[in-house]
N, C-alpha and C positions, 0 to 999 in steps of 0.2 A: 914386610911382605904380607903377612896374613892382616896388617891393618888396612892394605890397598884392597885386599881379596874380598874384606866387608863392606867395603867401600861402592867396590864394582856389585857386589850382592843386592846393596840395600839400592844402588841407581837405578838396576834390573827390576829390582819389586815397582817402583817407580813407576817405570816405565810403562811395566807389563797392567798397573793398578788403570795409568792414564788409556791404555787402549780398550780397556774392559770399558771405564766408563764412553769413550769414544763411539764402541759397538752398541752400547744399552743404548744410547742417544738417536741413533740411526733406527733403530728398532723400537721405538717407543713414541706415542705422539706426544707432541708438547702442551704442556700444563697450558690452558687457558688463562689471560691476564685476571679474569676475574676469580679463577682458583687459587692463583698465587698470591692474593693476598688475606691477610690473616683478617677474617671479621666476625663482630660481635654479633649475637643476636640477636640485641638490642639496636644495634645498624637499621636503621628502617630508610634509606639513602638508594636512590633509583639508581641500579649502573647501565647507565645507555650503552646498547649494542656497536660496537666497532665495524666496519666495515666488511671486513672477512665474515663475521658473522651475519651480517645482512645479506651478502650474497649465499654463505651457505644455507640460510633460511629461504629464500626465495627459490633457488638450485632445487632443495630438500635431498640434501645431504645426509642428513642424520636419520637413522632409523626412525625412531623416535616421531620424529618431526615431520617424516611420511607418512604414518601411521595415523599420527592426530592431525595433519592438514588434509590432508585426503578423506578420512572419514567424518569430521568435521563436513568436509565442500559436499561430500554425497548426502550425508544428514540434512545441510540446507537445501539441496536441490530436491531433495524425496518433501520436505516440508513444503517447498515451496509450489512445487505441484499440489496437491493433497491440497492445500493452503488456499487456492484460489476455489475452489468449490465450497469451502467450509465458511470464508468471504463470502459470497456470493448468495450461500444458503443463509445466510444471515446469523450463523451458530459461531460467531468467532469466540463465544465464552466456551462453545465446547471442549473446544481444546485444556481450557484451563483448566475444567471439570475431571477428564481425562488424567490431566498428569495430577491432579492431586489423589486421584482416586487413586493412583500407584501405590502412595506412602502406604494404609494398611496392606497392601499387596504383599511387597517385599518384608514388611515387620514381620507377617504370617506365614511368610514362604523361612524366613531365615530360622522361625519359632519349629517347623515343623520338621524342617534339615536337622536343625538340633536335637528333637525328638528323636528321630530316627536315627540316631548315632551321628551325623555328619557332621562336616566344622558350621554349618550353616553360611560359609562365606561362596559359597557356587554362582557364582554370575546369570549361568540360565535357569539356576532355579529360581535365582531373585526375580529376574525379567519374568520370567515364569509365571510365579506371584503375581507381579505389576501388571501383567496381562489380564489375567484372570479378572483382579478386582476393577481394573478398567472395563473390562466387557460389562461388570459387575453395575458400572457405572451407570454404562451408558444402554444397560437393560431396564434401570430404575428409571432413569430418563424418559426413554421411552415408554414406558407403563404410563407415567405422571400425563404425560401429553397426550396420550391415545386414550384414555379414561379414567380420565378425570378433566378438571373444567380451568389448571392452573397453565399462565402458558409459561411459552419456550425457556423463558430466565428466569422466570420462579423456581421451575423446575430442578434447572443445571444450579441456580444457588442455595438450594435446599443440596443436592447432592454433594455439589464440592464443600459445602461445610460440614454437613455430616460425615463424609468418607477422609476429609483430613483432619477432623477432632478425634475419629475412632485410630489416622494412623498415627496421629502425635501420643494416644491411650496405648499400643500398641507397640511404639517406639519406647515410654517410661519403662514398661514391659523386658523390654529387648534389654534397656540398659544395666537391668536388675537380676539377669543371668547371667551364671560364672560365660564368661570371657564375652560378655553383649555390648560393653563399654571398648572393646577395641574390633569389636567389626568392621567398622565404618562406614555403620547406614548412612550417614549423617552424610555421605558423602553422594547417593540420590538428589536430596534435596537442592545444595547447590552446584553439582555436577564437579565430576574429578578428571577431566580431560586427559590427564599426564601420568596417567596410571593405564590408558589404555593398550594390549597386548594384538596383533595379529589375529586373535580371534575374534575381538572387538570389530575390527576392519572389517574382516570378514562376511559377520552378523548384518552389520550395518549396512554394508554395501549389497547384501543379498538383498533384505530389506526394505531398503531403499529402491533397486533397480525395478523388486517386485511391485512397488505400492505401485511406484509411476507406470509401471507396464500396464496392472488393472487400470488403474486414471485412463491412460491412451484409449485403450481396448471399450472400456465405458462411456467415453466423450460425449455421445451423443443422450445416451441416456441421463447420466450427472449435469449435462445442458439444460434438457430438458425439466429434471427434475428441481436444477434452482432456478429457475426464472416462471415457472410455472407449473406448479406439483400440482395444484388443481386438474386444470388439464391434460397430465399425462396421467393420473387418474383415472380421468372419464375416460380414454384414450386404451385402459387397460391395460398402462403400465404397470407392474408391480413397486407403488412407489415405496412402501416402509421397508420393501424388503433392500432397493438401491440405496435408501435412505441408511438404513442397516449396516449394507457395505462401504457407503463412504465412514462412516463413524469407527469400523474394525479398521480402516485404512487409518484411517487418525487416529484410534487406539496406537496401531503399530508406529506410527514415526514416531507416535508418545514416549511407547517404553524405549525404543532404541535409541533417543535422545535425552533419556534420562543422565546417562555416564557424563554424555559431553557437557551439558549445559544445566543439567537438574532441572526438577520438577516444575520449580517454580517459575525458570525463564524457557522452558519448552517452547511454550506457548508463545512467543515472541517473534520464535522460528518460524512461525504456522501463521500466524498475523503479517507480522511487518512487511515480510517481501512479498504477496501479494498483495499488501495496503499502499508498496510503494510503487508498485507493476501497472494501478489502476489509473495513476497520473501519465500513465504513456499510453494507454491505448485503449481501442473499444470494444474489440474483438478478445473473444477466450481466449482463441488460441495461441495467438500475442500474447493475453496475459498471462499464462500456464508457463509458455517461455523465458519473457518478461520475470515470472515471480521465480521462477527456476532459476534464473541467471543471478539474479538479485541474493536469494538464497546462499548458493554455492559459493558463492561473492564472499557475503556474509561470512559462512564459515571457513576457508580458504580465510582473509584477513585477519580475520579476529585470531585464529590459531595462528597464524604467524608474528602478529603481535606478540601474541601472549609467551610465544616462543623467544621474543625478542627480548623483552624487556621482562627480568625478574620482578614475582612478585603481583604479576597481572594474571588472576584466573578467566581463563580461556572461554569458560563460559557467557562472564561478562561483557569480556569484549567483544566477543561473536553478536552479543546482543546490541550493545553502544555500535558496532560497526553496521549493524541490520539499522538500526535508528539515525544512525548518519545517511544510510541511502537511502531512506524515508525522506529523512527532509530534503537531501537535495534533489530527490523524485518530486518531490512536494514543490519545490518552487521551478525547479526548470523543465518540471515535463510536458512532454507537446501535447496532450489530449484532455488534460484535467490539473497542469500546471495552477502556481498564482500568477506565473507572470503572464502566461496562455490568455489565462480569463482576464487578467486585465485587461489585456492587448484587443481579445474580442469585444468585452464592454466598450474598453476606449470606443472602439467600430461603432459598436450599435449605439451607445449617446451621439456619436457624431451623425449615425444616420439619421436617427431619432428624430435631431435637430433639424438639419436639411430638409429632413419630411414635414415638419410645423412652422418653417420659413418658408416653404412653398407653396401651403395651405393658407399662412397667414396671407401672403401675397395675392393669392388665388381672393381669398374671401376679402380682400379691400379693392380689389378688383371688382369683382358683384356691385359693391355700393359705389362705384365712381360716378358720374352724374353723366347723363346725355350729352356729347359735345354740342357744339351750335348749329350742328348742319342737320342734328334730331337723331342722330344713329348713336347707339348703344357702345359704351367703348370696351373693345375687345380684350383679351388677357393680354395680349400680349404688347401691344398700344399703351396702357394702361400703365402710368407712374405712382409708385409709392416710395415717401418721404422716408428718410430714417427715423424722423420724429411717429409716424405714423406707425412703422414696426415697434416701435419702443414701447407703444403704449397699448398694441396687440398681445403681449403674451410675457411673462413675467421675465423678462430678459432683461438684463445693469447693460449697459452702453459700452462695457470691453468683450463682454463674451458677442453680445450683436457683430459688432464689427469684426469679431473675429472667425463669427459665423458668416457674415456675407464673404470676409475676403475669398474662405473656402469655396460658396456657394460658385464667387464668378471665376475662380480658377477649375470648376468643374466646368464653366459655361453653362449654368444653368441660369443666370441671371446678368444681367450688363447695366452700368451706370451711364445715366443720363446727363448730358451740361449741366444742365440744371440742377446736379448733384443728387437728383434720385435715382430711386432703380427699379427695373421692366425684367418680365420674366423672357427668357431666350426660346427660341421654341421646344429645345430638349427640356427646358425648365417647365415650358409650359403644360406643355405635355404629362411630363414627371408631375407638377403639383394637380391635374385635372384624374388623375389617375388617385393618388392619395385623399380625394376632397371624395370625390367618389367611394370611394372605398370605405371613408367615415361615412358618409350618409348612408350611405345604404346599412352600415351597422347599427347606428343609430334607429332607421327607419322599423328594421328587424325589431328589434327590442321596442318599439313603441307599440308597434300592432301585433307581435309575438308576446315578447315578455311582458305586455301590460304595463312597461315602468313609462312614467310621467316624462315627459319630454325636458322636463329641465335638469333630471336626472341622468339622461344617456351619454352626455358628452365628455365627462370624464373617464368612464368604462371603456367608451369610442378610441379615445384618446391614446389607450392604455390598448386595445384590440390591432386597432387600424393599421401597426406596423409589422402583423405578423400572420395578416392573411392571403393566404395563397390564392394561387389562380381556381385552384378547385373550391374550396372555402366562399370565393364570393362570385364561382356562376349558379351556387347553391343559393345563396344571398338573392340573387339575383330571380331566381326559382320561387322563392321563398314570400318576397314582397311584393311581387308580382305588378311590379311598374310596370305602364307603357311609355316606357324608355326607350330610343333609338341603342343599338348597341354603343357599348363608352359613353353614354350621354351621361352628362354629371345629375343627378337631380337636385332641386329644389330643397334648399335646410330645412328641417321638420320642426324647426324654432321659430318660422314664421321671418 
């Protein structure tokens, strides 16, 4: 009896053991597959993200992963505004100038926390620092260029190497006081993304919302002042002082971009997505959008990457993902694409062409002989041989042929029995209009520009397909023929 009585005891312990663990399990989340198993530290073995985790990433599920994806995409959006004027001003080194000039900043800010009893690890007082010596910076800058005789990138490379030798001097400094080896300045430099807190977010996105707001609020002024600071000058703008403020505006994205991405690929933020904004359009305010879009892009992927895949600092990849939308800004964009510009060259050789097949046509036309009845023969009358273009203008016998079949499927030209070809009257027209238009340039340049007539026809050559209707009633004005209006004149080659 008392042997069954243990029996029944010890099944109860059992029992009561398996529903405990039952309840923990409902109330606890479950170990991730990449926690559960045991790895070395020596492991240097990529573990790709599982599916749950790529939705959770993209969701942003995790604290964490809000925090740094969201302040990340405002970081590149505040850059990439800011960014397009700094482009534009033609200071893209400023930037770079800027975030090195931090490093003494923050060695100085952390040396004097220390002083004054503190852990020296304070975030705003670091930023603090980083601000300071970057105004620092970019005060010396401007001194250099306002008087004195060196310009713009002398300048910023005298600065950023002097302010990052003093903050590397600075930094031996840091390492060398009781507890300076585990600060983790070092973590400036190339940016600590996964260490960022709520108040980071915060900072950042204040920040940020502020730069872009002054950018908006100044548009007209910062327009004016890069595309011609001369003139808003004369004009009585206040240029050094806007000059000024775009610079404290790129100060600030500087320091608040130091955490995510560090000092050294700041500047990438502030470059790439308006470098990649410029192959889609012509307008600022497209591109301000454009480099903002691109930006936030930027940082929104690259944090989630880096959130994805162990082992990938966030910084970097923000950068590698700003340089992937580079180049594919760079080949398929519609305003300043390569495939764009091919596509319009393709155009303009092809015009080119058509234009010097109808001139040539035009001018072997001139020399055709009197027919038998004494009259003159006309353009359009007037047969030329293939043999005869062949030997008009430096053209091999596949690209000709391939140039007329175009020419008679625009109808500007039609083939004869007799296997030549006559200009159509749109042809005719079209080459009387182009023969004209070199002459008369031509004509300019012998009694204007003094050059020798056997010199003008290649210059002609190279003019003749890019002058406007305005352009050559000045022409017109200028050589002062008595020309019928449209009358072709006479070659000045005799």
């Amino acid at each position: 009896m008392k042997k069954a009585h243990a029996i029944n005891r010890r099944g109860g312990a059992h029992r009561l053991g398996a529903c405990a663990l039952a309840a923990a399990a409902l109330f606890t989340a479950p170990t991730p597959a990449w926690a559960r198993t045991t790895q070395s530290i020596t492991d240097t073995r990529v573990a790709w993200p599982t599916l749950s985790d790529l939705i959770s990433v993209i969701t942003l599920q995790g604290y964490n992963t809000r925090l740094v994806v969201l302040s990340t995409a405002m970081l590149g959006l505040a850059a990439g505004v800011i960014g397009s004027f700094l482009l534009l001003r033609k200071r893209s080194l400023m930037g770079d100038v800027l975030s090195h000039a931090t490093l003494p900043g923050i060695a100085a800010a952390f040396m004097v926390m220390v002083a004054w009893g503190g852990g020296g690890k304070s975030l705003p007082g670091l930023l603090a620092g980083a601000t300071v010596f970057a105004l620092l910076g970019v005060g010396c800058v401007q001194l250099m260029d306002r008087h004195t005789r060196l310009k713009d990138d002398t300048a910023m490379g005298i600065v950023l190497s002097v302010y990052f030798g003093l903050g590397i001097a600075l930094m031996g400094i840091v390492q060398s006081m009781p507890g300076g080896n585990k600060a983790g300045l070092e973590s400036f430099i190339y940016g600590k993304t996964a260490s960022m807190v709520f108040n980071d977010f915060v900072l950042i996105a204040g920040v940020a919302c502020a730069c872009s707001a002054v950018c908006l609020t100044f548009f007209k002024e910062f327009k004016l002042l890069c595309f011609d600071d001369g003139f808003a000058q004369s004009q009585g703008w206040p240029v050094h002082t806007l000059d000024l403020l775009m610079l404290i505006l790129v100060t600030c994205v500087t320091v608040i971009g130091l955490q995510a991405v560090g000092l050294i690929l700041v500047i990438a933020l502030l470059i790439t997505p308006p470098a990649a904004a410029r192959f889609w359009t012509e307008d600022l305010r497209k591109l301000m959008a454009v480099s903002a879009v691109v930006g936030a892009l930027s940082g929104w992927l690259g944090a989630s990457v880096s959130a994805l895949v162990p082992r990938m600092p966030a910084g970097a990849i923000i950068v590698i993902v700003a340089a992937a939308l580079f180049v594919l800004s760079m080949v398929f964009g519609t305003a300043r694409g390569v495939l764009v510009r091919a596509r319009r060259r393709r155009r303009l050789d092809r015009r080119i062409a058509r234009q010097h097949l109808l001139r040539a046509m035009f001018e072997l036309n001139e020399q055709a002989p009197a027919s038998h009845t004494g009259q003159t023969t006309t353009q359009r009358d007037a047969s030329v041989t293939f043999r005869q273009l062949l030997a008009a203008r430096s053209w091999n016998t596949r690209a000709l042929k391939r140039l007329l079949n175009r020419a008679r499927r625009a109808e500007l030209i039609q083939p004869t029995p007799a296997g030549a070809y006559t200009l159509t009257e749109q042809g005719a027209a079209e080459a009387a209009r182009h023969v004209r238009n070199h002459r008369l340039w031509e004509i300019y340049l012998i009694t204007r520009a003094d050059i020798a007539p056997n010199h003008v026809d290649r210059d002609a050559d190279e003019v003749e397909h890019v002058l406007g209707t305005d352009m050559v009633a000045q022409l017109e004005q200028l050589v002062k023929l008595p020309l019928p209006k449209r009358a072709v004149p006479a070659s000045p080659h005799g």
